[in-house]
PDB file of N, CA, C and O in Angstrom:
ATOM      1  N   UNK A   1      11.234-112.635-268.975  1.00  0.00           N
ATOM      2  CA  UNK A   1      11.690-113.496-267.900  1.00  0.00           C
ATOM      3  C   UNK A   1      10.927-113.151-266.614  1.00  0.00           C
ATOM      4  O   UNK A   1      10.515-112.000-266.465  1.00  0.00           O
ATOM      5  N   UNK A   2      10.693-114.188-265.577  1.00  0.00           N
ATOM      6  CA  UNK A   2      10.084-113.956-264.351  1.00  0.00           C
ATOM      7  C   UNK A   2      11.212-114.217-263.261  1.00  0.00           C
ATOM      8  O   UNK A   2      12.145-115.015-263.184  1.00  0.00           O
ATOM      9  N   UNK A   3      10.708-113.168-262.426  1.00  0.00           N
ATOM     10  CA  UNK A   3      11.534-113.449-261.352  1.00  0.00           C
ATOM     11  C   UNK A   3      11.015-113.933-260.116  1.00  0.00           C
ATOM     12  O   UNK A   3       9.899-113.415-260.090  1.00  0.00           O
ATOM     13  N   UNK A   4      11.155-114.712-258.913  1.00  0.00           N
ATOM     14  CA  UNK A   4      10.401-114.484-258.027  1.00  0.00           C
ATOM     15  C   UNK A   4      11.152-113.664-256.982  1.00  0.00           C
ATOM     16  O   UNK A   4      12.302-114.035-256.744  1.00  0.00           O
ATOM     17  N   UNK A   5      10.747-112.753-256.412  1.00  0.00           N
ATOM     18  CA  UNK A   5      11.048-112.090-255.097  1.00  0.00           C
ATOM     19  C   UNK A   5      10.537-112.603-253.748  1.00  0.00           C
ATOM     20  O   UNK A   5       9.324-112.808-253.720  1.00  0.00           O
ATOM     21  N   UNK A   6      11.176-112.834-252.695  1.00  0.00           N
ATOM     22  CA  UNK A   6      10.255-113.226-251.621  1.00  0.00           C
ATOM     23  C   UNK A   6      11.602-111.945-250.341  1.00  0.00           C
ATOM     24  O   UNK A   6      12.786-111.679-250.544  1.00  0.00           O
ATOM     25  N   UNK A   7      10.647-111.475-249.121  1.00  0.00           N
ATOM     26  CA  UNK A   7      11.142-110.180-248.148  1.00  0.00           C
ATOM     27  C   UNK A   7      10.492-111.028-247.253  1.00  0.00           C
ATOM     28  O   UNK A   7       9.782-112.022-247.406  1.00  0.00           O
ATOM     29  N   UNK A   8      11.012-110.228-246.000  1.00  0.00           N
ATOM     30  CA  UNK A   8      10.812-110.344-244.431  1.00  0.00           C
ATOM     31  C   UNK A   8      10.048-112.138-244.513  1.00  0.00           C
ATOM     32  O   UNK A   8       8.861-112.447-244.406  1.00  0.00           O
ATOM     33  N   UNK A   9      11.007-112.852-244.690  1.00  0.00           N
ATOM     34  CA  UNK A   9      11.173-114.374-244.309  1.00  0.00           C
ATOM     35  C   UNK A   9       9.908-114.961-244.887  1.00  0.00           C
ATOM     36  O   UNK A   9       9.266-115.834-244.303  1.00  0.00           O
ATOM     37  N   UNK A  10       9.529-114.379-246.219  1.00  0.00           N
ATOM     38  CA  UNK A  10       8.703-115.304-246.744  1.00  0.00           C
ATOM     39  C   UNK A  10       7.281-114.250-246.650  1.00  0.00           C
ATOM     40  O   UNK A  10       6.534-114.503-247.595  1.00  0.00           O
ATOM     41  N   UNK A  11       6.843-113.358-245.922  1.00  0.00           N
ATOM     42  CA  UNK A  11       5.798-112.962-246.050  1.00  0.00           C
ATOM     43  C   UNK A  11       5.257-111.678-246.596  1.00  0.00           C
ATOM     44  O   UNK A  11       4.271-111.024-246.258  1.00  0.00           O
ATOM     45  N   UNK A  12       6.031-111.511-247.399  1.00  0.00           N
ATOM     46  CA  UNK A  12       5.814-110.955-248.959  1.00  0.00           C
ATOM     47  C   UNK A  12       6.783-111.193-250.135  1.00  0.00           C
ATOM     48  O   UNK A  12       7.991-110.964-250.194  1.00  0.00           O
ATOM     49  N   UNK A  13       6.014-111.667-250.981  1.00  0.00           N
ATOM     50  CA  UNK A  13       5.986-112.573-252.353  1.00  0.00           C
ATOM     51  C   UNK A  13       6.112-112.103-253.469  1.00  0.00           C
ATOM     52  O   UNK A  13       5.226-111.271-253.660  1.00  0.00           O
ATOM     53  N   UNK A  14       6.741-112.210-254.272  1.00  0.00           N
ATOM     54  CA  UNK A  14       5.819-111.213-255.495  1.00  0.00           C
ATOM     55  C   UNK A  14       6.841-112.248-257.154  1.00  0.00           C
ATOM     56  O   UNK A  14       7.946-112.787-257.222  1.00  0.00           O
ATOM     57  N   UNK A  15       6.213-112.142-257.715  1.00  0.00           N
ATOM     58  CA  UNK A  15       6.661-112.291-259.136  1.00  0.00           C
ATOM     59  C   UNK A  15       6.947-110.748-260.154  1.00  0.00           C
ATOM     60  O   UNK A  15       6.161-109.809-260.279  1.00  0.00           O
ATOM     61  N   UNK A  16       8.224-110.890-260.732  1.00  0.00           N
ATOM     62  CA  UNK A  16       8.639-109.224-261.113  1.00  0.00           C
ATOM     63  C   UNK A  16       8.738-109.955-262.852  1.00  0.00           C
ATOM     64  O   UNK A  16       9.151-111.085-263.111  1.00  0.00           O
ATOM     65  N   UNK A  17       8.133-108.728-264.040  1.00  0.00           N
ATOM     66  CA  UNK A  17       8.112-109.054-265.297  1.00  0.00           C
ATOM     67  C   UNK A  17       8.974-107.833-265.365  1.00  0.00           C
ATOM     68  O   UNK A  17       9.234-107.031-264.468  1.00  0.00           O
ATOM     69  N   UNK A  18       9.421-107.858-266.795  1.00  0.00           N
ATOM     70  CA  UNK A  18       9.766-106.302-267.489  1.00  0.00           C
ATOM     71  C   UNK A  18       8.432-106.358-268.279  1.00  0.00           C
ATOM     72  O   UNK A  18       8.198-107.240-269.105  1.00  0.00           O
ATOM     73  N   UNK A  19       7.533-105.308-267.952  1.00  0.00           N
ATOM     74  CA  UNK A  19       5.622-105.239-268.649  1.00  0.00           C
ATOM     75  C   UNK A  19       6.814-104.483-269.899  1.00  0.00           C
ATOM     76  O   UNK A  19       8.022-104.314-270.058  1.00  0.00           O
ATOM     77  N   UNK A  20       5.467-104.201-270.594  1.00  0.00           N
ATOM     78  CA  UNK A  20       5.759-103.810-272.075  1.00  0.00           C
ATOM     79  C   UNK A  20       6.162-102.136-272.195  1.00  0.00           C
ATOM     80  O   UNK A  20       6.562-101.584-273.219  1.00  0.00           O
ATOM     81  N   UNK A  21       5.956-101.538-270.952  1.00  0.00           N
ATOM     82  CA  UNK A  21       6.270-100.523-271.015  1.00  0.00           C
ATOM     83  C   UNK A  21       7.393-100.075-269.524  1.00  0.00           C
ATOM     84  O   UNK A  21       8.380 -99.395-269.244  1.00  0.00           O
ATOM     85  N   UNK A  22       6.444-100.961-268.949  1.00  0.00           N
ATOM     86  CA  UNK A  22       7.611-100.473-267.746  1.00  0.00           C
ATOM     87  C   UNK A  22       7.842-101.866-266.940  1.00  0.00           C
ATOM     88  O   UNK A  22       7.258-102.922-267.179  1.00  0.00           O
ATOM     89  N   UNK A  23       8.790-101.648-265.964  1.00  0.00           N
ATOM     90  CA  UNK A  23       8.845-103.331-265.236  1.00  0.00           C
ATOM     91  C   UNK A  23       7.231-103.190-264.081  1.00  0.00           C
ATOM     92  O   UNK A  23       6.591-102.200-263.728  1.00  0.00           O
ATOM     93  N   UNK A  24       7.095-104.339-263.852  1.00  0.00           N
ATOM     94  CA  UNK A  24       5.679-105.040-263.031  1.00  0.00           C
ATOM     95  C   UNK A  24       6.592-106.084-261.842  1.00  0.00           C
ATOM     96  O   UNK A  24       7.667-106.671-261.728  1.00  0.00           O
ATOM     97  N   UNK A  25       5.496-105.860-261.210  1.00  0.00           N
ATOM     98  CA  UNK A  25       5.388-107.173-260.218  1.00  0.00           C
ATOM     99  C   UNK A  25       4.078-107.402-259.910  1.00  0.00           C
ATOM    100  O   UNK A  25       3.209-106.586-260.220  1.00  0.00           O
ATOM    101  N   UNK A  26       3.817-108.501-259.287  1.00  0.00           N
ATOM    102  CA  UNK A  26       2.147-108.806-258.979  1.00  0.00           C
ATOM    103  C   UNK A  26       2.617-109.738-257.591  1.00  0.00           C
ATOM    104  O   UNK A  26       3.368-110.708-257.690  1.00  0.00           O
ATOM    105  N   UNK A  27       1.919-109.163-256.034  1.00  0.00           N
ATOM    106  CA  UNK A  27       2.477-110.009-255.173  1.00  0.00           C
ATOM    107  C   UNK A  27       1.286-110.640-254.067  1.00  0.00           C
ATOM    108  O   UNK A  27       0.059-110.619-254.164  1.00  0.00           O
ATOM    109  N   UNK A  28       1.962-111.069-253.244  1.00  0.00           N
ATOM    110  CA  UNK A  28       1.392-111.042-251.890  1.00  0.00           C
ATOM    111  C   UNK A  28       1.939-110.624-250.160  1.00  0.00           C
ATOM    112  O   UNK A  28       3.045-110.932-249.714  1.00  0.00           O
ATOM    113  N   UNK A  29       1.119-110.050-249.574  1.00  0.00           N
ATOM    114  CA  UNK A  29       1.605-109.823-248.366  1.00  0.00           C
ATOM    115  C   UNK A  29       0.898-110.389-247.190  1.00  0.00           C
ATOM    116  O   UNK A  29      -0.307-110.140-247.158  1.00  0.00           O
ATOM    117  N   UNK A  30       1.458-111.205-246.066  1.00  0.00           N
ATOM    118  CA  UNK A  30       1.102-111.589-244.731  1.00  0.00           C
ATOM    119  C   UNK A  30       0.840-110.596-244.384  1.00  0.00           C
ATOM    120  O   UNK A  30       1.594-109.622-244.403  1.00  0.00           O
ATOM    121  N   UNK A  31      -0.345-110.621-243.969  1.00  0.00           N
ATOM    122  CA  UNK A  31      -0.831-109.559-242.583  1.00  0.00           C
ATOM    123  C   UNK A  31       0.499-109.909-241.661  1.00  0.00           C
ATOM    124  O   UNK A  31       1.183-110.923-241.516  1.00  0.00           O
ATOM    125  N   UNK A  32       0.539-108.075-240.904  1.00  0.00           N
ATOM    126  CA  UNK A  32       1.811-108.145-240.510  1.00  0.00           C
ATOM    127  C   UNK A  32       2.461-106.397-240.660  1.00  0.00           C
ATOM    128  O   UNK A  32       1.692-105.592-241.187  1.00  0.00           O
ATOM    129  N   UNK A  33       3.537-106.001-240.296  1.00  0.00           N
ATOM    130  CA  UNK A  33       3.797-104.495-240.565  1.00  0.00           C
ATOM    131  C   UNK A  33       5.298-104.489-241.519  1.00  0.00           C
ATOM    132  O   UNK A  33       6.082-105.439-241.493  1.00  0.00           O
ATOM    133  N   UNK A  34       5.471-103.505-242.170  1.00  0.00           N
ATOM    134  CA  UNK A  34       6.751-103.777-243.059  1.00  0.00           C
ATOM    135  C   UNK A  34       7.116-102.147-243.369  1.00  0.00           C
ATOM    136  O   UNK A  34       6.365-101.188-243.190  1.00  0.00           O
ATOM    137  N   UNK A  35       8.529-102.137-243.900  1.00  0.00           N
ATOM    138  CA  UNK A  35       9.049-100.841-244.094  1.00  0.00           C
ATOM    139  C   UNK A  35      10.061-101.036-245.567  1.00  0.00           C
ATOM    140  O   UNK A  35      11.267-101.280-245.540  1.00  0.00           O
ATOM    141  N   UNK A  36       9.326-100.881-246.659  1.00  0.00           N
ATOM    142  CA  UNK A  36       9.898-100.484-247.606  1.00  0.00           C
ATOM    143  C   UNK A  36      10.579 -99.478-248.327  1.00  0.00           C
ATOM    144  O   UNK A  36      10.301 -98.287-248.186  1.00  0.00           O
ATOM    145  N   UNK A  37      11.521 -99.921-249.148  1.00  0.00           N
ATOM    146  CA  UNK A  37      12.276 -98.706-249.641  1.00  0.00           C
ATOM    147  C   UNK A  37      12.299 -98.953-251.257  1.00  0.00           C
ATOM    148  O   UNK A  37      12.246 -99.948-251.979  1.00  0.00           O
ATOM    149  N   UNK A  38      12.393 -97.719-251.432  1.00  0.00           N
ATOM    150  CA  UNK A  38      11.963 -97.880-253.589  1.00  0.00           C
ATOM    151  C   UNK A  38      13.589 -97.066-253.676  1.00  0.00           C
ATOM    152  O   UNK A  38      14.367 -96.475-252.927  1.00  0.00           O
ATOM    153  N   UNK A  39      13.453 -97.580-255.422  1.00  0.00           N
ATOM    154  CA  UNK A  39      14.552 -97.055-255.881  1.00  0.00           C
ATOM    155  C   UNK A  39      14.292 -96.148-257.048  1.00  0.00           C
ATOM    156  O   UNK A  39      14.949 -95.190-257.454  1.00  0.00           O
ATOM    157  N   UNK A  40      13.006 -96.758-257.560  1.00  0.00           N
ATOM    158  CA  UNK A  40      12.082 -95.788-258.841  1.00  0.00           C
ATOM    159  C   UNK A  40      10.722 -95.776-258.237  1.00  0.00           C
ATOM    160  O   UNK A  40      10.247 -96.643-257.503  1.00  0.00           O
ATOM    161  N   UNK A  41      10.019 -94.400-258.746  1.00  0.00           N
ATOM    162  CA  UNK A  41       8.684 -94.201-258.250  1.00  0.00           C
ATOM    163  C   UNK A  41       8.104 -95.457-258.464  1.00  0.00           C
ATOM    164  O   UNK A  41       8.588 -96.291-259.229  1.00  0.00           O
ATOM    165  N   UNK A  42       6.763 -95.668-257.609  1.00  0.00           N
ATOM    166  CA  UNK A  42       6.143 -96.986-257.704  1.00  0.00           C
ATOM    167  C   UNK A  42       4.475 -96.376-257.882  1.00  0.00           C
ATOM    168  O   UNK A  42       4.070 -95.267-257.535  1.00  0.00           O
ATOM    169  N   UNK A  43       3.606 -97.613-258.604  1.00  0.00           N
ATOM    170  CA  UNK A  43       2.303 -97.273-258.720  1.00  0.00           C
ATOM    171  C   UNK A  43       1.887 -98.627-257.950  1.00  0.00           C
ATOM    172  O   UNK A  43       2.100 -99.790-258.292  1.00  0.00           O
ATOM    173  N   UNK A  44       1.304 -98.186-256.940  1.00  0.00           N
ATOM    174  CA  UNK A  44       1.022-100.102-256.468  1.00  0.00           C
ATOM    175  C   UNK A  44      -0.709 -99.532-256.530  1.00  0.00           C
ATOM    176  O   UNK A  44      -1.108 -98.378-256.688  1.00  0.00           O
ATOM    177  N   UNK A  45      -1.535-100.838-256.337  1.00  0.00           N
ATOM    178  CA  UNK A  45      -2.505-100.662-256.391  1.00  0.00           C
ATOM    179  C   UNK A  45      -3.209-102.284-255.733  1.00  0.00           C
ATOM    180  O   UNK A  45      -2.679-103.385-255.882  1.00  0.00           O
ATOM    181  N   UNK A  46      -4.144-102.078-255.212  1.00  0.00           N
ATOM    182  CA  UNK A  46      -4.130-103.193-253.755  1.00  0.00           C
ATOM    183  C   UNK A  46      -5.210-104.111-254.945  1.00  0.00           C
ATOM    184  O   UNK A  46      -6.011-103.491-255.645  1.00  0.00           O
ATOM    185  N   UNK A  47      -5.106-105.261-255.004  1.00  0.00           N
ATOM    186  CA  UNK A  47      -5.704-106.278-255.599  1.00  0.00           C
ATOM    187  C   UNK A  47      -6.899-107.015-255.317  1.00  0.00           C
ATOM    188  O   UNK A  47      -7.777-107.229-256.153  1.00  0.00           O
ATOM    189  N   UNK A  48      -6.925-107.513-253.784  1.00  0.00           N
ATOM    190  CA  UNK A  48      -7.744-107.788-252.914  1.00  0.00           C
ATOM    191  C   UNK A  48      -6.909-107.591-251.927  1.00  0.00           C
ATOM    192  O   UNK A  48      -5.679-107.555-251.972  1.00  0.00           O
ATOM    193  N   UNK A  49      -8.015-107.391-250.521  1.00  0.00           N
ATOM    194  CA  UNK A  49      -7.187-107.177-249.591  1.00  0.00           C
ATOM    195  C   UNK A  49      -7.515-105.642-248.547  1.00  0.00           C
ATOM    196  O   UNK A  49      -8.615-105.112-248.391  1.00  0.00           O
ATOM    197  N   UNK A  50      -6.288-105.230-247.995  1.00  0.00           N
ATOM    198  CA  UNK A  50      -6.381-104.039-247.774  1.00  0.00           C
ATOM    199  C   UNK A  50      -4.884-103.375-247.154  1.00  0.00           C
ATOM    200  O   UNK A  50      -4.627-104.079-246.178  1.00  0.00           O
ATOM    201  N   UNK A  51      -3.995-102.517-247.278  1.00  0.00           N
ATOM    202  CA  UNK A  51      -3.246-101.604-247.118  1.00  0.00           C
ATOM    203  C   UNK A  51      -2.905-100.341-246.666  1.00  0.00           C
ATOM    204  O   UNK A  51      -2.867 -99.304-247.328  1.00  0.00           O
ATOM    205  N   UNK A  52      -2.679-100.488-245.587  1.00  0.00           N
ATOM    206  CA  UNK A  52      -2.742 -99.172-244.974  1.00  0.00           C
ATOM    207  C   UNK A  52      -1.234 -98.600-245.055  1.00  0.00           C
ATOM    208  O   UNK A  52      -0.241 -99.154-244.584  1.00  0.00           O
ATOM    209  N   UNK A  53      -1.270 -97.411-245.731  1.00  0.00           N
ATOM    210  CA  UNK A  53       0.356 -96.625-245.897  1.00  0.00           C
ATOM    211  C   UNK A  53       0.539 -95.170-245.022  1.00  0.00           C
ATOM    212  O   UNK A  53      -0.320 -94.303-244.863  1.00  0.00           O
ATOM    213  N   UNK A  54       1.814 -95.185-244.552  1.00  0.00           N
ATOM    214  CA  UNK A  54       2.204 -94.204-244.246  1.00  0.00           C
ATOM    215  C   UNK A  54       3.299 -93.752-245.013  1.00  0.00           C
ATOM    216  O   UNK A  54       4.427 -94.218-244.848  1.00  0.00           O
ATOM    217  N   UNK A  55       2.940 -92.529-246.166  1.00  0.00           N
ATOM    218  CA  UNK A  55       4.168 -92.256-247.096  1.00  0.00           C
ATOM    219  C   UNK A  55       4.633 -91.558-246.572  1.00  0.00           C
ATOM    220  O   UNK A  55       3.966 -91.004-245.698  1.00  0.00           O
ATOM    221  N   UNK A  56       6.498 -91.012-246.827  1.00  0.00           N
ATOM    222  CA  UNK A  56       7.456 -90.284-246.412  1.00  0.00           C
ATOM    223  C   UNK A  56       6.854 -89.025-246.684  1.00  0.00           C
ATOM    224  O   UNK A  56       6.284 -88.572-247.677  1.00  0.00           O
ATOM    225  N   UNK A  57       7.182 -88.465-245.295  1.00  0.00           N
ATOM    226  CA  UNK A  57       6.705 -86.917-245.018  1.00  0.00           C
ATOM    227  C   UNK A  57       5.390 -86.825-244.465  1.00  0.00           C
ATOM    228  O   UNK A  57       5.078 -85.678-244.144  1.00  0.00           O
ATOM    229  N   UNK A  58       4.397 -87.849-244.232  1.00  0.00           N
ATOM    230  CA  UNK A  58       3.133 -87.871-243.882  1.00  0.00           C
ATOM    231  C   UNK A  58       3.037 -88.399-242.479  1.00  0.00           C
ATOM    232  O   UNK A  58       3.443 -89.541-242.264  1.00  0.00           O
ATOM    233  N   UNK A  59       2.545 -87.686-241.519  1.00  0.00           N
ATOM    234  CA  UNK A  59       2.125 -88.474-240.333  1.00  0.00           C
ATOM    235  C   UNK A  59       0.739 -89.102-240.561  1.00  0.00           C
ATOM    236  O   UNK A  59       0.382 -89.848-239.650  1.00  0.00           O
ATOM    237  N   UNK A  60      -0.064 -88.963-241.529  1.00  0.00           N
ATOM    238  CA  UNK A  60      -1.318 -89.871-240.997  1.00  0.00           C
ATOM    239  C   UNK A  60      -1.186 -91.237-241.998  1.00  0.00           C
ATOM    240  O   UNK A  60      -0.314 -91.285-242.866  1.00  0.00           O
ATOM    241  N   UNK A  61      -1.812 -91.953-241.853  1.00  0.00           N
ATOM    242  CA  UNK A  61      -2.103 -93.411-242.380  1.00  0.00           C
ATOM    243  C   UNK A  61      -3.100 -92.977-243.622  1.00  0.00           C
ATOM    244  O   UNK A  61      -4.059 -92.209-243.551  1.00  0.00           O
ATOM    245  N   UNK A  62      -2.743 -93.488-244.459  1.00  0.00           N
ATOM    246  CA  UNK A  62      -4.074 -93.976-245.551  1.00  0.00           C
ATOM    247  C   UNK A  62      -4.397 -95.614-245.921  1.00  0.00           C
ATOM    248  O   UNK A  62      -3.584 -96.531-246.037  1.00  0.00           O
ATOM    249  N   UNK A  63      -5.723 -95.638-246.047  1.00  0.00           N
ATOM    250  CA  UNK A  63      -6.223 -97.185-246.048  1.00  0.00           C
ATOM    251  C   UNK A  63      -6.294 -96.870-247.149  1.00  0.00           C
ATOM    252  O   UNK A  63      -6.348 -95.719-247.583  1.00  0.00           O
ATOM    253  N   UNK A  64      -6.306 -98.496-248.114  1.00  0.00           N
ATOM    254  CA  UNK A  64      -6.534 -98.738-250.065  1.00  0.00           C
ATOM    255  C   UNK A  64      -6.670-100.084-250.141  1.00  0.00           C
ATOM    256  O   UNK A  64      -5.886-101.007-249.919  1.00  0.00           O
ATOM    257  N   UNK A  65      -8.162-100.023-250.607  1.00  0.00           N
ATOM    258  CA  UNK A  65      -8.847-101.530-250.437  1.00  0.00           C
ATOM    259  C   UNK A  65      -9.123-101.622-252.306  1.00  0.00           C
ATOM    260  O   UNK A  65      -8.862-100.830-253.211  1.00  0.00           O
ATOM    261  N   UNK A  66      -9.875-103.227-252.275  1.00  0.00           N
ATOM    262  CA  UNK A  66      -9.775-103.647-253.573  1.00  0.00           C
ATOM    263  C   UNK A  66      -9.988-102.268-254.729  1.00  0.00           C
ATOM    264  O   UNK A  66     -10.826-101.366-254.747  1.00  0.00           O
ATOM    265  N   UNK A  67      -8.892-102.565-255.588  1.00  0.00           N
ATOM    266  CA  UNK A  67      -8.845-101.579-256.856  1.00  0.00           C
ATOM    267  C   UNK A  67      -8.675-100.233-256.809  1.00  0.00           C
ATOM    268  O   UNK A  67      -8.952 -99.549-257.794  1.00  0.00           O
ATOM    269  N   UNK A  68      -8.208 -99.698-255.682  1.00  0.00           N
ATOM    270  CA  UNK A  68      -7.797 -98.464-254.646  1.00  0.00           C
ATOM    271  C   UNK A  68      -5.803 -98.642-255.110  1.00  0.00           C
ATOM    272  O   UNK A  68      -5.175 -99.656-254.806  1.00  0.00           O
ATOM    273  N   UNK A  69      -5.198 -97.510-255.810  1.00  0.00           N
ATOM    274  CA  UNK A  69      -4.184 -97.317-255.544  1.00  0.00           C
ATOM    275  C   UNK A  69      -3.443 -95.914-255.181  1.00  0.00           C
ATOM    276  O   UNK A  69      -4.114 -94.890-255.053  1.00  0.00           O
ATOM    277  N   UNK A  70      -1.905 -95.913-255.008  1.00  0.00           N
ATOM    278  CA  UNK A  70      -1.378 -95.279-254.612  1.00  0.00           C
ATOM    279  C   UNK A  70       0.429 -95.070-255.323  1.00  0.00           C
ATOM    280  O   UNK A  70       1.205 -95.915-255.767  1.00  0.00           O
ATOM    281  N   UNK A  71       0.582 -93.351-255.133  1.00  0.00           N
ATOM    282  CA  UNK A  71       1.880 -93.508-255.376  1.00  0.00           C
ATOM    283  C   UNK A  71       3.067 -93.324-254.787  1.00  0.00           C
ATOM    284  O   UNK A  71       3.002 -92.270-254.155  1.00  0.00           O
ATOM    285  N   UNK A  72       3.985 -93.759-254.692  1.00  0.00           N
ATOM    286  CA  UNK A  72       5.281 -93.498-253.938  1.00  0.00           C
ATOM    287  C   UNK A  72       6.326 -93.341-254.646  1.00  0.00           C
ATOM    288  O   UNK A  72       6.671 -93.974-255.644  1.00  0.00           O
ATOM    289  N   UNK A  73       6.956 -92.284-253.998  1.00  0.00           N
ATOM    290  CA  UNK A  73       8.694 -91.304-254.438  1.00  0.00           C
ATOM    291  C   UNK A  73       9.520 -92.426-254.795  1.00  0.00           C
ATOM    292  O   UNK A  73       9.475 -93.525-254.244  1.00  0.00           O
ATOM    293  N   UNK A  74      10.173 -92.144-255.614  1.00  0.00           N
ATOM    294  CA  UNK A  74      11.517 -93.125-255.816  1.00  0.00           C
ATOM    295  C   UNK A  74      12.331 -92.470-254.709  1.00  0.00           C
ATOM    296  O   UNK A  74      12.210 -91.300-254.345  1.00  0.00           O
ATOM    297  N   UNK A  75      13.234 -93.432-254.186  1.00  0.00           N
ATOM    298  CA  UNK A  75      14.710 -93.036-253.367  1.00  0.00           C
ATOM    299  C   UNK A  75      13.933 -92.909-252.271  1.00  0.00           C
ATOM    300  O   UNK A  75      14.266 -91.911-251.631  1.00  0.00           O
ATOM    301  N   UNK A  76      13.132 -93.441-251.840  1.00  0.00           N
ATOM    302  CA  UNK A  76      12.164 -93.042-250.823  1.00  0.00           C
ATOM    303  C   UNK A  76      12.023 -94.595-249.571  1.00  0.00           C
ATOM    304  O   UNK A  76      12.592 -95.665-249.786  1.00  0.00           O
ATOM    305  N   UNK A  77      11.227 -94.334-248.451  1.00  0.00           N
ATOM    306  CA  UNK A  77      11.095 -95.636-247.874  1.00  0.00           C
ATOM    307  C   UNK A  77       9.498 -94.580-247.218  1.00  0.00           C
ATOM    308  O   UNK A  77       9.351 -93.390-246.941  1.00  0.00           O
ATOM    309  N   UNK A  78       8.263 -96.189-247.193  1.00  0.00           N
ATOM    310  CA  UNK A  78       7.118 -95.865-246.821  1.00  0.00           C
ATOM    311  C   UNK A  78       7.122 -97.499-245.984  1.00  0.00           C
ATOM    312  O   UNK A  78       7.848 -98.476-246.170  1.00  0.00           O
ATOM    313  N   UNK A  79       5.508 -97.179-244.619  1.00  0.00           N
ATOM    314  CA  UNK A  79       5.378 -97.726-243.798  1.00  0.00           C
ATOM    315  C   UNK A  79       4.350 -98.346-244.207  1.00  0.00           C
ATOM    316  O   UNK A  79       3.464 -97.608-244.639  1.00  0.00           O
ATOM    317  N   UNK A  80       4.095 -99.720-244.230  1.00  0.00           N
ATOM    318  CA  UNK A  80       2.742-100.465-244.434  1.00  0.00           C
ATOM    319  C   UNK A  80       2.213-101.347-243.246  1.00  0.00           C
ATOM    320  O   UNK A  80       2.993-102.056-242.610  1.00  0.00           O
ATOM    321  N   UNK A  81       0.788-101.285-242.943  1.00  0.00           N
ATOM    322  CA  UNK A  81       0.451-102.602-242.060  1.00  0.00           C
ATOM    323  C   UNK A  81      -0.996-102.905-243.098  1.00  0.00           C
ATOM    324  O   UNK A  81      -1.718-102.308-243.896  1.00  0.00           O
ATOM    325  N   UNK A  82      -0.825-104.320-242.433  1.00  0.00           N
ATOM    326  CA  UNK A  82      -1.779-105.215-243.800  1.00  0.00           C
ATOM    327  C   UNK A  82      -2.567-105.735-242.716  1.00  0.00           C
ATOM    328  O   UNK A  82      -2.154-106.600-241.945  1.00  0.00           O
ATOM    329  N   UNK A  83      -3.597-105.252-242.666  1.00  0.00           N
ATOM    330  CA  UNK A  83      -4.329-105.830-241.346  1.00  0.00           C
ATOM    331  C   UNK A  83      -4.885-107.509-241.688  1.00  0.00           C
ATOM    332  O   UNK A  83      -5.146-108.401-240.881  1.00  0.00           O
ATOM    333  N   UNK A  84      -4.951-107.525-243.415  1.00  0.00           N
ATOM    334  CA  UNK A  84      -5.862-109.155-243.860  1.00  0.00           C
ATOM    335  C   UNK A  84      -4.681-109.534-244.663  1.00  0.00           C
ATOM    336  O   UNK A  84      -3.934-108.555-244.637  1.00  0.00           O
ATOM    337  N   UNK A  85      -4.118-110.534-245.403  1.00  0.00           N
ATOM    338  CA  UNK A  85      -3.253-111.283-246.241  1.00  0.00           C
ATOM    339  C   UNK A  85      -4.364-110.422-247.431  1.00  0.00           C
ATOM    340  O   UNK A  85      -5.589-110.358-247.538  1.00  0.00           O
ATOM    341  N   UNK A  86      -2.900-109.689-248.403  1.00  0.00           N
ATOM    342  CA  UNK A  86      -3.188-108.964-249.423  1.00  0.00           C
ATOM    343  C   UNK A  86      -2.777-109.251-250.485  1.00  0.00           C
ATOM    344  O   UNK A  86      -1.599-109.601-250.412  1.00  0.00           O
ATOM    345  N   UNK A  87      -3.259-109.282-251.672  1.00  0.00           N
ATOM    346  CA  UNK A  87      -2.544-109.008-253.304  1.00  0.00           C
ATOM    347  C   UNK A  87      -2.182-107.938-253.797  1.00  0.00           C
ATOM    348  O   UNK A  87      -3.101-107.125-253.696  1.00  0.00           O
ATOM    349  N   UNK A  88      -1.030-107.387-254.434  1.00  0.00           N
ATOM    350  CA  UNK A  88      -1.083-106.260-255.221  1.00  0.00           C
ATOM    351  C   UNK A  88      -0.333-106.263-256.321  1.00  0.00           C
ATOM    352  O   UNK A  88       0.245-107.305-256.628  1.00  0.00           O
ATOM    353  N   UNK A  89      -0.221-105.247-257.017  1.00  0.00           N
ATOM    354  CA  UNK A  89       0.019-105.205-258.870  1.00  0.00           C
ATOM    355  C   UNK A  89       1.086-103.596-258.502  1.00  0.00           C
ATOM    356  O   UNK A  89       0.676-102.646-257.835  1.00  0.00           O
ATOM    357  N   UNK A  90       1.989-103.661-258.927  1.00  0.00           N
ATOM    358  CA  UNK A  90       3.048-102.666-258.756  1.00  0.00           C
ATOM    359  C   UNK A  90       3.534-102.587-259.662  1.00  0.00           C
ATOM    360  O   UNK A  90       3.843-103.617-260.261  1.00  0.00           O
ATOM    361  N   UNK A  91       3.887-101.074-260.291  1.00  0.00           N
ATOM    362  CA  UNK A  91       4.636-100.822-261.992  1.00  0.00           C
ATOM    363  C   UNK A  91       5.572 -99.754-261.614  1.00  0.00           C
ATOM    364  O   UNK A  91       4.985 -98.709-261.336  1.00  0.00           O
ATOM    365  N   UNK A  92       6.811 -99.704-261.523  1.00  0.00           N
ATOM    366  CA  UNK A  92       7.818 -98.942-261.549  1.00  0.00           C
ATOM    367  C   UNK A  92       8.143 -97.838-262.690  1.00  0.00           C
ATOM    368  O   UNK A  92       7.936 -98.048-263.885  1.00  0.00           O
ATOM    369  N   UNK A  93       8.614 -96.783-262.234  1.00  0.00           N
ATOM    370  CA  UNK A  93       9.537 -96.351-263.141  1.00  0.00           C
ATOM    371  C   UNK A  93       8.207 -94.926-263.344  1.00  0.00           C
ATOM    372  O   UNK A  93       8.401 -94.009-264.143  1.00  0.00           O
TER     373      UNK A  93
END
């Protein structure tokens, strides 16, 4: 089954599967700044585009451009700014 997800009034998107091993989403984000929170570790990985994160416990920024990913804590909340309208591919768990 597909789901669609849409956050902060439309400007991030995403379609969520259960993948064959773990659940997926594949989305998009408005350039723009956002503050997410996970509930299971996440593997996101930037599609096109570009992503700049600030993960919990880190004061500096990291940038992750096409085919560049990253991981984040479950139970956790991390800081993003999307300087261009981005794609990304995210697998939980």
């Amino acid at each position: 089954m597909i789901k669609h997800n849409e956050y902060f009034e439309g400007k991030v998107q995403s379609l969520a599967v259960d993948g064959h091993e773990k659940p997926a989403t594949v989305g998009v984000m408005a350039a723009g700044e956002y503050e997410f929170g996970t509930e299971l570790p996440e593997l996101m990985t930037v599609i096109a585009g570009e992503l700049q994160i600030q993960l919990p416990g880190e004061s500096e920024w990291s940038t992750y451009r096409n085919g560049q990913s990253f991981n984040v804590a479950g139970n956790s909340k991390f800081q993003v700014k999307v300087p261009v309208n981005t794609a990304y591919y995210c697998i939980y768990g």
